[in-house]
C-alpha positions as CSV (number, residue, x, y, z in Angstrom):
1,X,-164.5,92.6,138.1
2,X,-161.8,90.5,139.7
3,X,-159.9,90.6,135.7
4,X,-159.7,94.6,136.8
5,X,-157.2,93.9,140.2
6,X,-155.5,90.6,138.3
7,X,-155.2,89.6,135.3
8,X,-155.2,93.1,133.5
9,X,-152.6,94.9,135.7
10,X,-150.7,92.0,135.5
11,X,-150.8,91.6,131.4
12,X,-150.5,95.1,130.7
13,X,-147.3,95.3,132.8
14,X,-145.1,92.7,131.2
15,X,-146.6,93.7,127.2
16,X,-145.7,97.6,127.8
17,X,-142.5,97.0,129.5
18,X,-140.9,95.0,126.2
19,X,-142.6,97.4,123.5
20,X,-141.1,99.2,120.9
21,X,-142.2,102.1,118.7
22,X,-140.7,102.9,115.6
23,X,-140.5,106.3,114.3
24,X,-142.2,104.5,110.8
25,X,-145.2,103.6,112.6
26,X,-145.2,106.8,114.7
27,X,-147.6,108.9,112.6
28,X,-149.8,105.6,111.7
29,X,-150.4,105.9,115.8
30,X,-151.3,109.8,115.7
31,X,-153.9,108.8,112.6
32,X,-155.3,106.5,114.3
33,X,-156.4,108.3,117.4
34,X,-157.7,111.3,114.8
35,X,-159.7,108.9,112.9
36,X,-161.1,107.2,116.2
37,X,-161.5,110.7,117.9
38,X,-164.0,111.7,115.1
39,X,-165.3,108.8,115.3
40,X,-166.1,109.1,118.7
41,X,-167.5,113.0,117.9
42,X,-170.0,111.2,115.5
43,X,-171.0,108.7,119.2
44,X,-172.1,111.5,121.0
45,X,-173.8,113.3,118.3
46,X,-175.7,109.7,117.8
47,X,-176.5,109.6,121.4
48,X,-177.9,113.0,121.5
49,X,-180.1,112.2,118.6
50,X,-181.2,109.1,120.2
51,X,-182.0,111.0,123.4
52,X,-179.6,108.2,124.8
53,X,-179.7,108.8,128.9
54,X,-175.8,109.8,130.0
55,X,-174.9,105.8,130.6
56,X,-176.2,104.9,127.5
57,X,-174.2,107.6,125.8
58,X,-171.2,106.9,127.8
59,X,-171.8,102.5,126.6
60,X,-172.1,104.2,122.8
61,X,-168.7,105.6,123.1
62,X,-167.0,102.9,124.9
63,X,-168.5,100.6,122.0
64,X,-167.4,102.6,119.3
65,X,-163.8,103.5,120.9
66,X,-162.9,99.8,122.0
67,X,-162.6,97.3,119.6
68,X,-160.9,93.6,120.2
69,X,-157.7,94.0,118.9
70,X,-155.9,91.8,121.0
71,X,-158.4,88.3,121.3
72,X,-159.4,88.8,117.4
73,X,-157.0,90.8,116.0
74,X,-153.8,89.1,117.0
75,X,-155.3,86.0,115.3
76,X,-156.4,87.8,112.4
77,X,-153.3,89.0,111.7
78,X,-151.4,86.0,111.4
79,X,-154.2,84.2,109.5
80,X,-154.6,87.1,106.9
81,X,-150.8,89.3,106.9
82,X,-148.5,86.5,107.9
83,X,-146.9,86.3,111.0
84,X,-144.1,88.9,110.9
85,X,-147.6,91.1,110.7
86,X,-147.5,90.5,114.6
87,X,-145.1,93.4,115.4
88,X,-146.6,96.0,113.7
89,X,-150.0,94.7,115.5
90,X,-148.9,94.9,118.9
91,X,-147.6,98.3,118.6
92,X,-151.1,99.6,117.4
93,X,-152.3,97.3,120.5
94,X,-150.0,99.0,123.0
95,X,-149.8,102.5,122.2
96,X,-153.4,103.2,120.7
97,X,-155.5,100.4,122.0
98,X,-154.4,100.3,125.5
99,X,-154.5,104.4,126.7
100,X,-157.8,104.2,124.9
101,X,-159.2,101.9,127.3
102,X,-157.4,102.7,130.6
103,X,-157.9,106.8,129.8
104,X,-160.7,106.6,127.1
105,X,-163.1,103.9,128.6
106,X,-162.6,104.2,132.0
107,X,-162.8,108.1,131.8
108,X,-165.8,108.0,130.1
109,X,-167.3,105.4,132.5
110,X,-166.4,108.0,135.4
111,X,-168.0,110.5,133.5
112,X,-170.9,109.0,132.1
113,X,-172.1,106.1,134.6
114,X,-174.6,106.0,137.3
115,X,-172.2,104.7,140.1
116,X,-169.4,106.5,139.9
117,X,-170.7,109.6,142.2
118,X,-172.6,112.9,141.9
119,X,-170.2,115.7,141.8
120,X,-167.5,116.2,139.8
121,X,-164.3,115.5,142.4
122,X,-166.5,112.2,143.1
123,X,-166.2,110.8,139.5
124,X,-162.4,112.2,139.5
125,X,-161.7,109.9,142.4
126,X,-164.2,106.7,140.9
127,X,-161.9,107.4,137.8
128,X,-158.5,107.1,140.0
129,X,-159.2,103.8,142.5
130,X,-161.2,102.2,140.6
131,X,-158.7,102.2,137.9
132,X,-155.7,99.8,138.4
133,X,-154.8,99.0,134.6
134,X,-153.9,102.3,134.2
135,X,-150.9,102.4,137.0
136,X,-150.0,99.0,136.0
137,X,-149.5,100.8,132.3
138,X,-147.2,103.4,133.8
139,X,-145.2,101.3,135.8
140,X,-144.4,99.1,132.6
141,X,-143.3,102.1,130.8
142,X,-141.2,103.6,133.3
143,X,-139.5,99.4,133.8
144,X,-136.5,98.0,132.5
145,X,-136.5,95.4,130.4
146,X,-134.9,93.4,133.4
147,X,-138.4,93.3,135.3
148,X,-140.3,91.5,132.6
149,X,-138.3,88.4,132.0
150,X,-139.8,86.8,128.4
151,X,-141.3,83.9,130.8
152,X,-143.4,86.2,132.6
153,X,-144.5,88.1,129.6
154,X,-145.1,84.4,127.7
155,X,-147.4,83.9,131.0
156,X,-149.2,87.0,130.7
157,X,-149.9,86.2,127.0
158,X,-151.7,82.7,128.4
159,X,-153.3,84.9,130.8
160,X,-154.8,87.3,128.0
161,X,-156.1,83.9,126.0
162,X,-157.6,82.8,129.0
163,X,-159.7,85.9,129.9
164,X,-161.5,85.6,126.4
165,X,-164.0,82.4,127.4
166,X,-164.5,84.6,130.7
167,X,-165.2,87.6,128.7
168,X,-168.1,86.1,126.7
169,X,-169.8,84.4,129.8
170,X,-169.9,88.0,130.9
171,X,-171.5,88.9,127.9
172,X,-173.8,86.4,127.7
173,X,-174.2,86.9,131.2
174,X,-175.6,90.5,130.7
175,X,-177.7,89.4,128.0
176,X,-179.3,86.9,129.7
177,X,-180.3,89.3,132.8
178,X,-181.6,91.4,130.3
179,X,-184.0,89.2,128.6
180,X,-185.1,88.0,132.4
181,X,-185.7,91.4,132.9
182,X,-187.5,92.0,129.4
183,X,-189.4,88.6,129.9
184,X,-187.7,88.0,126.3
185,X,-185.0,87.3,124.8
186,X,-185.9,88.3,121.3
187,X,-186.0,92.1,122.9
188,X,-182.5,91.8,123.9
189,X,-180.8,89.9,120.6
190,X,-182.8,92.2,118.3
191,X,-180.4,95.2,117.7
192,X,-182.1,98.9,118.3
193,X,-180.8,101.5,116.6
194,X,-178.0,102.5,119.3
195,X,-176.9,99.3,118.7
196,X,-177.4,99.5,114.9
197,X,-175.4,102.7,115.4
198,X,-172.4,101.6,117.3
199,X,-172.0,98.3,115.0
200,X,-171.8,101.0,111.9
201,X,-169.2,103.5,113.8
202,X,-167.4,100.8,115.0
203,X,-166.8,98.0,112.1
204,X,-167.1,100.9,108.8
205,X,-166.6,104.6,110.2
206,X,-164.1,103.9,112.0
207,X,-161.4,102.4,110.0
208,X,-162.6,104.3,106.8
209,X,-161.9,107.2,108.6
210,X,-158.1,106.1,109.1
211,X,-157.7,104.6,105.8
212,X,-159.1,108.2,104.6
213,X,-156.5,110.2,106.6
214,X,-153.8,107.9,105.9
215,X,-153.8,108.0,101.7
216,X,-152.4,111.4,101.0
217,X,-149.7,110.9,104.2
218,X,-148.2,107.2,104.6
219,X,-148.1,103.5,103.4
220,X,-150.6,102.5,106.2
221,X,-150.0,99.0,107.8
222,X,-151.9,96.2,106.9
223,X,-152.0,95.3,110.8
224,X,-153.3,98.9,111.8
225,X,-156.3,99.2,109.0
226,X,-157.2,95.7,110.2
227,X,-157.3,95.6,114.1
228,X,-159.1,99.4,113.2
229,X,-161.9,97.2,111.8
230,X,-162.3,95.1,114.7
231,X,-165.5,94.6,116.5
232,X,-166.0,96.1,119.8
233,X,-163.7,94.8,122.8
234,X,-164.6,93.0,125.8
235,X,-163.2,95.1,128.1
236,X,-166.6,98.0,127.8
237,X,-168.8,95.3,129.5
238,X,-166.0,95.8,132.4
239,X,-166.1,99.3,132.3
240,X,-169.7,99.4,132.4
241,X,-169.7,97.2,135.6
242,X,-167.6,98.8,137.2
243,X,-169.3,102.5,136.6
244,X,-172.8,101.8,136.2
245,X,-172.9,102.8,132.1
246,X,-175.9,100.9,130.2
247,X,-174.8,97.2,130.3
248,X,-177.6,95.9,127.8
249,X,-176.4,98.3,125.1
250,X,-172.9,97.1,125.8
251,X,-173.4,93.7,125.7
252,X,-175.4,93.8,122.5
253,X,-173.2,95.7,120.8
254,X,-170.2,93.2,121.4
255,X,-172.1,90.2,120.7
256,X,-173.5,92.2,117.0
257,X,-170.3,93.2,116.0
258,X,-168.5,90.2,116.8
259,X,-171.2,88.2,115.2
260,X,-170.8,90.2,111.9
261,X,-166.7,90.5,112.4
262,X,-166.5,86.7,112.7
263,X,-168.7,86.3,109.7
264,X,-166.4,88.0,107.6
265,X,-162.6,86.8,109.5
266,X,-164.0,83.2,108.4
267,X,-165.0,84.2,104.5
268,X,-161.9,86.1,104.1
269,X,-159.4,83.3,105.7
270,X,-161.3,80.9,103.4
271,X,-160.5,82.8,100.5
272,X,-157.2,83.6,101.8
């Protein structure tokens, strides 16, 4: 919770402020939320066929939409594409990655979750206040270069490699109450099929989808098609705090796909 009011504002201001989009990797961006906008279509239609309740709808499309493409992917890229990858992978970062999560995740939280209020103007003000990424995004948009010197944004990058130990005891936090709860953990770990659903949207639909789209239109970037097949982000285990989605659902689904993601990173940097 205390990432939300810190450490996010605070990295999402000095990353946004020094980005750049090129008009080359303009229309990779716009495919990219097509691709994950179906993809998200095909989330709901699962959780309505699962008879999901809303905040386990609401976790299935937070899974499905968020994947780690800044703790992984950055990583990934310079281990698989080379290092001059990097560029290409913090613009799909920054300009599809980031409004996802501060308008996607946290609009779907205020829409979907059990604490974010009854009525309508209710969840339109949870969404608002309880939502400070999303003005630190603005204001590092709007700043000049002079307010995000390269040793605060350096800082901000430490800060970002620092929240990912943090992000997994919160993971394995939530798993762990679960299993308490469940009296096993074998009930938790074991995957049911929303789980087996989100780990299929997020680490095959989705990037199939934009490598579909992409063929009769553009040279896609390595980067984009990559960080599209990462596994689902921390940053929905937040988001499900802080609104009240479904929490076990979350947390299992990041620890699947990550499990499965990781598998492969490490067979195809071995063979690399």
């Amino acid at each position: 919770m205390v990432s939300v009011y810190t450490v996010l504002p605070f990295v999402t201001f000095f990353n946004l402020a020094t980005a750049e989009l090129g008009a080359d990797v303009g229309l990779g961006v716009v495919l990219a939320y097509v691709a994950l906008a179906l993809t998200a279509a095909a989330a709901l239609a699962a959780g309505r066929s699962l008879d999901l309740p809303r905040r386990g709808t609401g976790a299935l499309l937070n899974c499905t939409l968020i994947a780690n493409t800044g703790y992984l992917g950055y990583p990934l890229c310079a281990a698989l594409l080379g290092f001059d990858s990097l560029g290409e992978a913090v613009v799909y970062d920054v300009f599809v990655s980031a409004p996802l999560l501060f308008l996607g995740a946290f609009g779907i939280g205020a829409a979907f979750g059990d604490r974010a209020g009854e009525s309508a103007p209710e969840r339109v003000r949870a969404f608002f206040t309880r939502n400070p990424p999303l003005y630190a995004a603005i204001a590092g948009l709007l700043a000049p270069d002079a307010l995000a010197p390269e040793v605060l944004v350096d800082i901000s990058r430490v800060a970002v490699i620092a929240l990912l130990p943090v992000g997994f005891f919160l993971v394995g936090s939530a798993l762990t109450e679960e299993a308490l709860e469940e009296g096993s953990s074998r009930a938790v770990l074991l995957p049911g099929r929303e789980v087996a659903v989100a780990t299929v949207l997020r680490l095959i639909v989705a990037p199939a989808l934009l490598l579909l789209l992409a063929l009769p239109l553009i040279d896609l970037p390595g980067p984009y098609l990559l960080l599209a097949a990462m596994p689902c982000g921390i940053n929905p285990l937040v988001v499900a705090h802080l609104y009240g989605l479904d929490s076990r659902l979350t947390a299992s689904a990041i620890a699947s796909t990550t499990a499965i993601a990781s598998a492969v990173a490490v067979a195809a940097v071995a063979l690399a």
